[in-house]
PDB file of N, CA, C and O in Angstrom:
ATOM      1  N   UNK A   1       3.969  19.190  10.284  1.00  0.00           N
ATOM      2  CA  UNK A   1       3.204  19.822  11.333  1.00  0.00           C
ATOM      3  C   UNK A   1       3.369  19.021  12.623  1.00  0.00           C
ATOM      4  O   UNK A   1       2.969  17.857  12.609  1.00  0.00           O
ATOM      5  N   UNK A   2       3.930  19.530  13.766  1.00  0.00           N
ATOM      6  CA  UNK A   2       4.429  18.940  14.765  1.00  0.00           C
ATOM      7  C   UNK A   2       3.503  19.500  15.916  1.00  0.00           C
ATOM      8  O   UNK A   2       3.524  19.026  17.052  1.00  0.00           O
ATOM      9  N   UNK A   3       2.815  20.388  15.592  1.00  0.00           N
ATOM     10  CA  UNK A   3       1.854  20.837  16.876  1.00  0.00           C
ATOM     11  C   UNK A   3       1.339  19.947  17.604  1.00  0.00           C
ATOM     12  O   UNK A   3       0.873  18.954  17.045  1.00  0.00           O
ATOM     13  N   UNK A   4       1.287  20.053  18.933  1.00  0.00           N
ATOM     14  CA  UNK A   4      -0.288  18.752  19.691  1.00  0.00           C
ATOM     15  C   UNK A   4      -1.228  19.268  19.432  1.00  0.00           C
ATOM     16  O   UNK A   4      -1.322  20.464  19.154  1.00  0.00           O
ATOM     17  N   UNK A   5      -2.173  18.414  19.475  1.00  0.00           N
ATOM     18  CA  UNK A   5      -3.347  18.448  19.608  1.00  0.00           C
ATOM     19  C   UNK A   5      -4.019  19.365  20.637  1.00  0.00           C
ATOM     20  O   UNK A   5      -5.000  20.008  20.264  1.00  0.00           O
ATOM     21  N   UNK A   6      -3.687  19.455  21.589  1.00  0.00           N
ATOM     22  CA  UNK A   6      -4.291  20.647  22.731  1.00  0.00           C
ATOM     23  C   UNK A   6      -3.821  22.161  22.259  1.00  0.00           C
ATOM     24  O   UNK A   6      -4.509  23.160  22.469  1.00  0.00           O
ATOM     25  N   UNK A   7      -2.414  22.177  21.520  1.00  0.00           N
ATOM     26  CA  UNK A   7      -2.351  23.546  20.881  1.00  0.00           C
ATOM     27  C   UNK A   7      -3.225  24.065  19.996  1.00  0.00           C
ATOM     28  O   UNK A   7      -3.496  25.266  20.038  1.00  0.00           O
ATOM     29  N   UNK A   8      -3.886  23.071  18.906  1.00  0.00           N
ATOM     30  CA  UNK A   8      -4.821  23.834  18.261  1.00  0.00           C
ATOM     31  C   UNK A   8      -6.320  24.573  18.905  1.00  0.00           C
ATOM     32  O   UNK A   8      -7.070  25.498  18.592  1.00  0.00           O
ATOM     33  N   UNK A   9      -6.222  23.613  19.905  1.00  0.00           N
ATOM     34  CA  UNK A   9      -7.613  24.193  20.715  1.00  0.00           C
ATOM     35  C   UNK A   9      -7.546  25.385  21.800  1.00  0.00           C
ATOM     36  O   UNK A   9      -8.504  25.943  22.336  1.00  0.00           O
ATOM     37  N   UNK A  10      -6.313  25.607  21.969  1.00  0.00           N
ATOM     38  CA  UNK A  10      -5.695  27.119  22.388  1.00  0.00           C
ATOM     39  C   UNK A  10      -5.722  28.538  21.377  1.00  0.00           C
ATOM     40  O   UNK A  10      -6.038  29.713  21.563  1.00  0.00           O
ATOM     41  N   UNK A  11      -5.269  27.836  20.350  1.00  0.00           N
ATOM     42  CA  UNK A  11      -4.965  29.089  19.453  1.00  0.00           C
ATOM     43  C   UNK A  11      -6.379  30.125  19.441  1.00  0.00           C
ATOM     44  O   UNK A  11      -7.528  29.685  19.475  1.00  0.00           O
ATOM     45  N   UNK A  12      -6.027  31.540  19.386  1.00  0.00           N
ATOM     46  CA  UNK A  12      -7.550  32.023  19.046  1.00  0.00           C
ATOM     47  C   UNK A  12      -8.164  31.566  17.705  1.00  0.00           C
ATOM     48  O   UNK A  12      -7.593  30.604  17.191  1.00  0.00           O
ATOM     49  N   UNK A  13      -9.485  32.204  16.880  1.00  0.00           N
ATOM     50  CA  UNK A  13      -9.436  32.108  16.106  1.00  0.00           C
ATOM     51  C   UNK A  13      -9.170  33.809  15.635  1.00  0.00           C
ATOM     52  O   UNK A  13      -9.015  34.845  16.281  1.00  0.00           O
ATOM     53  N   UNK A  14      -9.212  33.466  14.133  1.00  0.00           N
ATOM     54  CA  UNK A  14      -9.085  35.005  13.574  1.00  0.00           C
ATOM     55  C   UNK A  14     -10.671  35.297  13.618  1.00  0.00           C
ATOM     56  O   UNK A  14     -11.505  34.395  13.692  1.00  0.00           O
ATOM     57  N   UNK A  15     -10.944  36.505  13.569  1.00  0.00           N
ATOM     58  CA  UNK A  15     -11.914  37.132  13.883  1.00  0.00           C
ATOM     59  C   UNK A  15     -12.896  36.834  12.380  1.00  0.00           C
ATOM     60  O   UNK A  15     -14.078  36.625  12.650  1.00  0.00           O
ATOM     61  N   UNK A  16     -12.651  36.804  11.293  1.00  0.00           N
ATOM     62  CA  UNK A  16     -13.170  36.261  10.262  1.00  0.00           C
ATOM     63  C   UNK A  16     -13.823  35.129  10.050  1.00  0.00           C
ATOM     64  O   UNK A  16     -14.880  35.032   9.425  1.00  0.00           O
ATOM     65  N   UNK A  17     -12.873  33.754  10.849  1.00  0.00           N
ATOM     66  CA  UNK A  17     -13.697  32.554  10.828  1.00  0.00           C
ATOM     67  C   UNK A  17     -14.246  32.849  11.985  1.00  0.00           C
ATOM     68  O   UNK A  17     -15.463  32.699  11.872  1.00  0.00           O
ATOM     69  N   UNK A  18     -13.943  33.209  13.083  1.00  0.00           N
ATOM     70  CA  UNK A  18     -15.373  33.016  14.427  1.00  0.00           C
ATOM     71  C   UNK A  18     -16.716  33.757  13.881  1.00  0.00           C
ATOM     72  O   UNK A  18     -17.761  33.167  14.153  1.00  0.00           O
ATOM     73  N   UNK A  19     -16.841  35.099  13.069  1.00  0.00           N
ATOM     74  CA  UNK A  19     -17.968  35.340  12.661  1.00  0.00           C
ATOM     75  C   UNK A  19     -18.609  34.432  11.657  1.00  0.00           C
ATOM     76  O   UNK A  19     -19.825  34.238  11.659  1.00  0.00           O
ATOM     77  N   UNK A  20     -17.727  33.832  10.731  1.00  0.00           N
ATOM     78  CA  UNK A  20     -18.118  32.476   9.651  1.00  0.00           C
ATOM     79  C   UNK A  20     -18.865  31.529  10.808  1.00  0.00           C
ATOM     80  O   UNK A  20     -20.068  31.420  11.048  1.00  0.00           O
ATOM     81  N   UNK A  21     -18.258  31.188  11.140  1.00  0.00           N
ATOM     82  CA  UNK A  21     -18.763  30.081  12.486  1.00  0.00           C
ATOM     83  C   UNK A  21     -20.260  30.477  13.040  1.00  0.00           C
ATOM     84  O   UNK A  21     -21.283  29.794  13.091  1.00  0.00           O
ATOM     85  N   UNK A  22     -20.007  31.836  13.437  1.00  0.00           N
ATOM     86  CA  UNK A  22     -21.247  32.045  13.889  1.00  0.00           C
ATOM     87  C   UNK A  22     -22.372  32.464  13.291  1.00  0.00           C
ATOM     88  O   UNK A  22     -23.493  32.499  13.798  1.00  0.00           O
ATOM     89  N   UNK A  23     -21.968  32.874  11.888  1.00  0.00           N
ATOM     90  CA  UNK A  23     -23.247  32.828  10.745  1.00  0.00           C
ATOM     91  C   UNK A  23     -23.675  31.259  10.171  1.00  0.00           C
ATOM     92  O   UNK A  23     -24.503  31.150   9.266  1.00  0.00           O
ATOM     93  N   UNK A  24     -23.148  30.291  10.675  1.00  0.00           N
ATOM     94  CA  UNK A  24     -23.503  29.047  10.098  1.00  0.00           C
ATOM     95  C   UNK A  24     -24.663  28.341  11.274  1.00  0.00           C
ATOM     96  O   UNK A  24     -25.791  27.892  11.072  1.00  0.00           O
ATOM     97  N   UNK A  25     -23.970  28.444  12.384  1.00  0.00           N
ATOM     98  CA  UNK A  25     -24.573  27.988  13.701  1.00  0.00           C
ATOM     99  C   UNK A  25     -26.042  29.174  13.817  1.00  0.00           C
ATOM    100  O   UNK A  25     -27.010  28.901  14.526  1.00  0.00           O
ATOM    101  N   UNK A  26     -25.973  30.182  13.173  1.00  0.00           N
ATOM    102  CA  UNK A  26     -27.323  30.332  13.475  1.00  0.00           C
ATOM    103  C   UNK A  26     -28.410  30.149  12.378  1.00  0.00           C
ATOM    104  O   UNK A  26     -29.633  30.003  12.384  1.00  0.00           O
ATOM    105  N   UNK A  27     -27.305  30.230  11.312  1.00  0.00           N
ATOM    106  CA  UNK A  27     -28.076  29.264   9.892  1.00  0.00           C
ATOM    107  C   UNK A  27     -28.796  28.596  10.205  1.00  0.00           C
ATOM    108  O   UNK A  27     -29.958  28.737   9.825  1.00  0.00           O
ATOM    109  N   UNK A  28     -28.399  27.495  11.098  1.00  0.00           N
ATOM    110  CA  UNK A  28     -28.557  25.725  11.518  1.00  0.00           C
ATOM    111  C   UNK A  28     -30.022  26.158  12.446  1.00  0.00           C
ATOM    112  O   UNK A  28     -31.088  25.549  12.351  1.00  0.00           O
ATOM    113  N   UNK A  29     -29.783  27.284  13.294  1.00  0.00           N
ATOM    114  CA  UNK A  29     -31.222  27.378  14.181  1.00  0.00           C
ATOM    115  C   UNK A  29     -32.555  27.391  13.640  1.00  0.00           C
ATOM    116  O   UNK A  29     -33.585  27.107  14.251  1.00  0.00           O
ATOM    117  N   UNK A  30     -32.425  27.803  12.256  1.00  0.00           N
ATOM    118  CA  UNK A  30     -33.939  28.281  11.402  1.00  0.00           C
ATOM    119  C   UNK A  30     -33.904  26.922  10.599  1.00  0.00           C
ATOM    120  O   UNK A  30     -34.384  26.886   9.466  1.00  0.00           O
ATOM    121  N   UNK A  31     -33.372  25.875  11.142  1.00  0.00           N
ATOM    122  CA  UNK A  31     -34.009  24.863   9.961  1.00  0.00           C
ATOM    123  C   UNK A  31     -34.340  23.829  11.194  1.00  0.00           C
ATOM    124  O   UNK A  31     -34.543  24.271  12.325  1.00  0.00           O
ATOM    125  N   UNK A  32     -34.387  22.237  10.861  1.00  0.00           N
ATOM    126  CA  UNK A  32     -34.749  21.091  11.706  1.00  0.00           C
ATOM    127  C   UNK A  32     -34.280  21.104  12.758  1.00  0.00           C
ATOM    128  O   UNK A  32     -35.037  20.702  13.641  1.00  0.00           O
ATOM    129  N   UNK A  33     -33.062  21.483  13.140  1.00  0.00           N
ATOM    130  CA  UNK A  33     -32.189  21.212  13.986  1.00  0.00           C
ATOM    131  C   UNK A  33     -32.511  22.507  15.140  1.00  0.00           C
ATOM    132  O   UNK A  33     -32.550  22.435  16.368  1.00  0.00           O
ATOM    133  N   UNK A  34     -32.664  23.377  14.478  1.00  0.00           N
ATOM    134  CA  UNK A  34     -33.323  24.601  15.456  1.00  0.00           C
ATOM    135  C   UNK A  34     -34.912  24.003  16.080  1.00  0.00           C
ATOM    136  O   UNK A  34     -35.221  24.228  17.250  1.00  0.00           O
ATOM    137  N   UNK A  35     -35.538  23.481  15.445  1.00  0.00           N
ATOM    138  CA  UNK A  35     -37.089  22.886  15.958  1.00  0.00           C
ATOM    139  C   UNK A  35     -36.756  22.011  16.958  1.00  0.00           C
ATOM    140  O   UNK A  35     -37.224  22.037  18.096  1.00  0.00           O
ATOM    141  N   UNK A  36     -35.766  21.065  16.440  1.00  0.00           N
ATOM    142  CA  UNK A  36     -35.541  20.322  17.340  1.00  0.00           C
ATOM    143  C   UNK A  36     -34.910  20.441  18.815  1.00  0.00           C
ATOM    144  O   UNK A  36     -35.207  19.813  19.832  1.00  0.00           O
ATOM    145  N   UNK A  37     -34.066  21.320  18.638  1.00  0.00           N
ATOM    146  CA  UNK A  37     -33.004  22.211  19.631  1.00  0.00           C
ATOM    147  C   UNK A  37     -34.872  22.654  20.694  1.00  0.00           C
ATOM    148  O   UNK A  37     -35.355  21.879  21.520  1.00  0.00           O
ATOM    149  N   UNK A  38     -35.377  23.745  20.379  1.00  0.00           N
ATOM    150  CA  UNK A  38     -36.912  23.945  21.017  1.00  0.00           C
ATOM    151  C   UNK A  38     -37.429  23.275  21.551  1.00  0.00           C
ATOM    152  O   UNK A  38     -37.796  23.526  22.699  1.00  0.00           O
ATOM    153  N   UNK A  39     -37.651  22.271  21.016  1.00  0.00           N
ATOM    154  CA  UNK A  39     -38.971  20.804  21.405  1.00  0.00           C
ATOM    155  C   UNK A  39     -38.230  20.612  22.739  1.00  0.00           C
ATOM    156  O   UNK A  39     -38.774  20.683  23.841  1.00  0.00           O
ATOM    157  N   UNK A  40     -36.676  20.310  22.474  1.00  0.00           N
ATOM    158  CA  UNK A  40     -36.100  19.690  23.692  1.00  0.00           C
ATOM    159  C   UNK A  40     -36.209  20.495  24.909  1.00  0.00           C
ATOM    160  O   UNK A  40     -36.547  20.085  26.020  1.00  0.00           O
ATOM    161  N   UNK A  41     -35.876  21.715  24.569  1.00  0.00           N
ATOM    162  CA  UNK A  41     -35.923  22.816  25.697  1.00  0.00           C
ATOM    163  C   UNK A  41     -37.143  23.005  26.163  1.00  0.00           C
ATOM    164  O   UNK A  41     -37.321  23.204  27.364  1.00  0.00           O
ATOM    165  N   UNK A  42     -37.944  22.978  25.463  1.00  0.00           N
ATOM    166  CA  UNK A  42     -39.817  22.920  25.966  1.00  0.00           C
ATOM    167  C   UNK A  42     -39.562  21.762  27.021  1.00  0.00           C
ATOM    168  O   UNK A  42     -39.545  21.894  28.244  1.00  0.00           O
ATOM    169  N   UNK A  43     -39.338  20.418  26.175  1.00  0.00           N
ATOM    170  CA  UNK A  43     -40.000  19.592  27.154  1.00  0.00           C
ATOM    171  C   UNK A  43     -39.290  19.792  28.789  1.00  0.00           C
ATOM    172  O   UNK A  43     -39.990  19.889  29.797  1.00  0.00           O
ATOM    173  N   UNK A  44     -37.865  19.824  28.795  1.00  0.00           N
ATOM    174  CA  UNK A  44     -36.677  20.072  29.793  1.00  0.00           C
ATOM    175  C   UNK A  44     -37.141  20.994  30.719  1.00  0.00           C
ATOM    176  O   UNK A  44     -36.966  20.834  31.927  1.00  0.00           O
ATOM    177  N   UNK A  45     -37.800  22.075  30.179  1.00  0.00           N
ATOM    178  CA  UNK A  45     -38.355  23.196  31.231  1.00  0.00           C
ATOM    179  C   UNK A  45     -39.686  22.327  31.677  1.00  0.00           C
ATOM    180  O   UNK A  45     -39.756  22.263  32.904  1.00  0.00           O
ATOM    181  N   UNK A  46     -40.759  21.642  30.999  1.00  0.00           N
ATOM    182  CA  UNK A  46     -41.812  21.025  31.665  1.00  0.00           C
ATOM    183  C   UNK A  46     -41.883  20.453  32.394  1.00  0.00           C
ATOM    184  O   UNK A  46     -42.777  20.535  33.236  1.00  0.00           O
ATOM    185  N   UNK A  47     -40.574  19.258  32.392  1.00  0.00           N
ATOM    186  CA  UNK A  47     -39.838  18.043  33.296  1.00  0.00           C
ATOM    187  C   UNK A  47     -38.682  18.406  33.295  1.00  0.00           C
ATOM    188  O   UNK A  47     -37.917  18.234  32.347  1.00  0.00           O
ATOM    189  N   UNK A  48     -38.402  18.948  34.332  1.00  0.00           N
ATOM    190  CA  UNK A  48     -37.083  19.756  34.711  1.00  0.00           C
ATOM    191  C   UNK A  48     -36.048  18.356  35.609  1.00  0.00           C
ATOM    192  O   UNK A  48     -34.829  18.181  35.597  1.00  0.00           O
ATOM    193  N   UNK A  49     -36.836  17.786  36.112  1.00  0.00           N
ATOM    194  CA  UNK A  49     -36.274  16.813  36.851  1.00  0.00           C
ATOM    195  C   UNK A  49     -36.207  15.147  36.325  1.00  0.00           C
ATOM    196  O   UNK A  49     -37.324  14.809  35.931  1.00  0.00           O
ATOM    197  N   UNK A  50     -35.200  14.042  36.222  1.00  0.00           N
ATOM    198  CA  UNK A  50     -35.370  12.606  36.186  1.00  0.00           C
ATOM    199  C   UNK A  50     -36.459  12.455  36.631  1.00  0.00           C
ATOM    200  O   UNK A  50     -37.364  12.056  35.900  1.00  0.00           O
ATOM    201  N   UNK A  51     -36.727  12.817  38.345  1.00  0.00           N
ATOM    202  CA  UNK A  51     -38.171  12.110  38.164  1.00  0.00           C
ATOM    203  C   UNK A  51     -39.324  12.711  37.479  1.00  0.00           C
ATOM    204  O   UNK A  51     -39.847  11.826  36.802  1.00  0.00           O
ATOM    205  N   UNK A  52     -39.823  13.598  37.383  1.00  0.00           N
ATOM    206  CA  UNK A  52     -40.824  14.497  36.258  1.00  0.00           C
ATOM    207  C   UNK A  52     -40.429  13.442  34.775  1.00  0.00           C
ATOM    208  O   UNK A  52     -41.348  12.699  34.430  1.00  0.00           O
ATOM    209  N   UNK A  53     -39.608  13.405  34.250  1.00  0.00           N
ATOM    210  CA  UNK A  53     -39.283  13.171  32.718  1.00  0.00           C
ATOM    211  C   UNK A  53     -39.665  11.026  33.421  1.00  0.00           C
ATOM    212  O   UNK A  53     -40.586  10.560  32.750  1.00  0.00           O
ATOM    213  N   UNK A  54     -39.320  10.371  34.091  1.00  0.00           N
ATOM    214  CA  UNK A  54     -39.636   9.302  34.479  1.00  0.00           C
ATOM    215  C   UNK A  54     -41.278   9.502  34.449  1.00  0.00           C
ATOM    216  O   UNK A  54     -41.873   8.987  33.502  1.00  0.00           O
ATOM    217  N   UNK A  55     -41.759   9.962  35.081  1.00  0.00           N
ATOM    218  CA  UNK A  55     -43.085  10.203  35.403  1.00  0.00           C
ATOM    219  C   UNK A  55     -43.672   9.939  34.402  1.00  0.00           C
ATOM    220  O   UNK A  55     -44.394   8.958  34.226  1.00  0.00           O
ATOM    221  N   UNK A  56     -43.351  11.026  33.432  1.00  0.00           N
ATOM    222  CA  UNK A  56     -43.783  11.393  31.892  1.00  0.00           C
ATOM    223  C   UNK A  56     -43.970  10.458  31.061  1.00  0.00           C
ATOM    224  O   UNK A  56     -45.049  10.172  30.542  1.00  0.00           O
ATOM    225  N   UNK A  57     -42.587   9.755  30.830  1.00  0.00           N
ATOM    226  CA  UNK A  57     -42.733   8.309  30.011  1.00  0.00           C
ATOM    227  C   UNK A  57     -43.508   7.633  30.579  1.00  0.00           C
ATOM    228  O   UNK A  57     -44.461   7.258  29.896  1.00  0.00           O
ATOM    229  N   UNK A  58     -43.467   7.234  31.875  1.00  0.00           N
ATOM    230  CA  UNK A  58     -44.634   6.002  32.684  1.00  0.00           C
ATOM    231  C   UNK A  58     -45.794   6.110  32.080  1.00  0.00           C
ATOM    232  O   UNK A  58     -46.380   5.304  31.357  1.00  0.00           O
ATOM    233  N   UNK A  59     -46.147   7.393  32.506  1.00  0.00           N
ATOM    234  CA  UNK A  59     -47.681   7.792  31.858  1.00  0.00           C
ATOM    235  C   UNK A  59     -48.109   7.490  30.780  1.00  0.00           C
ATOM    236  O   UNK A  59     -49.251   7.041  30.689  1.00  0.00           O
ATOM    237  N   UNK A  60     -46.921   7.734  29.144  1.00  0.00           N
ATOM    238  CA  UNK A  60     -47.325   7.892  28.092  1.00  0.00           C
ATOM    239  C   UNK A  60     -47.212   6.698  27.864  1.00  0.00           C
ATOM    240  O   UNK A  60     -47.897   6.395  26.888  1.00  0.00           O
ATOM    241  N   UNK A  61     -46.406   5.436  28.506  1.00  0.00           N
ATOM    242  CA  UNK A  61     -46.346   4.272  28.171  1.00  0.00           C
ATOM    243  C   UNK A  61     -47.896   3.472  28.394  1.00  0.00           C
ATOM    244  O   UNK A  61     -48.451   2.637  27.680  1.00  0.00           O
ATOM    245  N   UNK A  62     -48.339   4.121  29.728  1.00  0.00           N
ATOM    246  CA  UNK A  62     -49.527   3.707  30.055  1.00  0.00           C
ATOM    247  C   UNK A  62     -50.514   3.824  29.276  1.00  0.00           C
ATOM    248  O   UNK A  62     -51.418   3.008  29.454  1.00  0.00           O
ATOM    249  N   UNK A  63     -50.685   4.824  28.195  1.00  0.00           N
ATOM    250  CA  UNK A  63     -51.933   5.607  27.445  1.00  0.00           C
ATOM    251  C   UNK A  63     -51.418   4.794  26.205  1.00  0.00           C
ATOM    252  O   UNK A  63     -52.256   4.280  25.464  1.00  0.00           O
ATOM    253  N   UNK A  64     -50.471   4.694  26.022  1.00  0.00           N
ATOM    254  CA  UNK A  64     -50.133   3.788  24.764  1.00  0.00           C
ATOM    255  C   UNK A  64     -50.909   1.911  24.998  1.00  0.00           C
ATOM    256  O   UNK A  64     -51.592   1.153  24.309  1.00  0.00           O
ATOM    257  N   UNK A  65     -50.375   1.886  26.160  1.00  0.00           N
ATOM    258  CA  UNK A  65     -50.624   0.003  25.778  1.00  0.00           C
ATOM    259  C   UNK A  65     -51.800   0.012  26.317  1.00  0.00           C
ATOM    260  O   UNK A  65     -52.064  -1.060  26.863  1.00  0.00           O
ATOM    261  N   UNK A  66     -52.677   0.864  26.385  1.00  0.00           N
ATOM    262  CA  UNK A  66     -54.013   0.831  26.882  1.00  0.00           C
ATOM    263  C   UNK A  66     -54.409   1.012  25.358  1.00  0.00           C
ATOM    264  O   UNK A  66     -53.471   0.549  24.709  1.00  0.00           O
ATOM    265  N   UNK A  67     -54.903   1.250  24.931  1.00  0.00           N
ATOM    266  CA  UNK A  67     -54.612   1.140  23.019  1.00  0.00           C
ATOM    267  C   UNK A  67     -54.627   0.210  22.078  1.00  0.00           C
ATOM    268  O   UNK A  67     -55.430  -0.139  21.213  1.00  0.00           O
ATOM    269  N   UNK A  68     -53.105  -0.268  22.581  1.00  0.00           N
ATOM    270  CA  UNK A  68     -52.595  -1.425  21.760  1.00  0.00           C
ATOM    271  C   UNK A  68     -52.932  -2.547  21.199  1.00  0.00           C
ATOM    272  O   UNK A  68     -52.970  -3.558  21.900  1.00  0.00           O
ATOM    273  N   UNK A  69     -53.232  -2.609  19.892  1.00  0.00           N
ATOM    274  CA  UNK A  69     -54.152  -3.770  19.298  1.00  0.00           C
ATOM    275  C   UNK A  69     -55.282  -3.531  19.044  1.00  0.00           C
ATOM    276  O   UNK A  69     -55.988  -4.498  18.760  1.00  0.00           O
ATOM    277  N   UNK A  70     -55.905  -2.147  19.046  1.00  0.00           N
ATOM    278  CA  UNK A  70     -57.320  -2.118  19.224  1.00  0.00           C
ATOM    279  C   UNK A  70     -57.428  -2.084  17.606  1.00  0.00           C
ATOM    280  O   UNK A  70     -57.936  -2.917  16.855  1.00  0.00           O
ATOM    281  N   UNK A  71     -56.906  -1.080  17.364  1.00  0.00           N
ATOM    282  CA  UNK A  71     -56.972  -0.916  15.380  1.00  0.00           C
ATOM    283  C   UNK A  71     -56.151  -1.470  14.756  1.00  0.00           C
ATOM    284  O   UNK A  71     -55.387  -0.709  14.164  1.00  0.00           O
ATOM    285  N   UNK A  72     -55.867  -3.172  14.554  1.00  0.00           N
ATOM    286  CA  UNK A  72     -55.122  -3.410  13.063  1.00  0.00           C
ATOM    287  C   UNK A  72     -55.614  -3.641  12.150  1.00  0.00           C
ATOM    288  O   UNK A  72     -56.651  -4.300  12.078  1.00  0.00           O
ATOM    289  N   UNK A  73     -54.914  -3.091  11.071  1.00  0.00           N
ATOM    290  CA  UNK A  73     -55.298  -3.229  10.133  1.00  0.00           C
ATOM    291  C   UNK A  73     -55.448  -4.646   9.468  1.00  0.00           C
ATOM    292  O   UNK A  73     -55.011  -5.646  10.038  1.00  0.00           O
ATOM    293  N   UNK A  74     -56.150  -4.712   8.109  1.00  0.00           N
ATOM    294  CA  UNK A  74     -56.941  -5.870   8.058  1.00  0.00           C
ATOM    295  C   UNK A  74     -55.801  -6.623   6.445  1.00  0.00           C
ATOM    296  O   UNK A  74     -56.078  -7.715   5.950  1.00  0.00           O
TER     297      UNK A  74
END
């Protein structure tokens, strides 16, 4: 097999594996990886921007070490 490497990523596919392909990839949406895929897009639309998503952590860092140490365990 003498092909390059950029030829295989040209070729079409056959119409058989692109629907295989695309019954797997939406397989993948209804399990963890689909929740997770969500969460991200939630948060991304909330804090659309570096600074918003900066903001965000600051804050939660703040509410955290305001906290910290209060309950260890014994």
């Amino acid at each position: 097999m003498s092909a390059e490497p950029r030829d295989v990523w040209e070729e079409p596919l056959p119409p058989e594996e692109l629907e295989r392909l695309v019954r797997r990839a939406r397989a993948d949406l209804d399990g963890p990886e689909g929740e997770e895929m969500l969460a991200h897009m939630r948060f991304m639309r909330r804090y659309p921007t570096p600074l918003d998503r900066l903001r965000h952590s600051t804050r939660k860092f703040k509410e955290r070490s305001r906290t910290r140490g209060i309950a260890r365990p014994r």
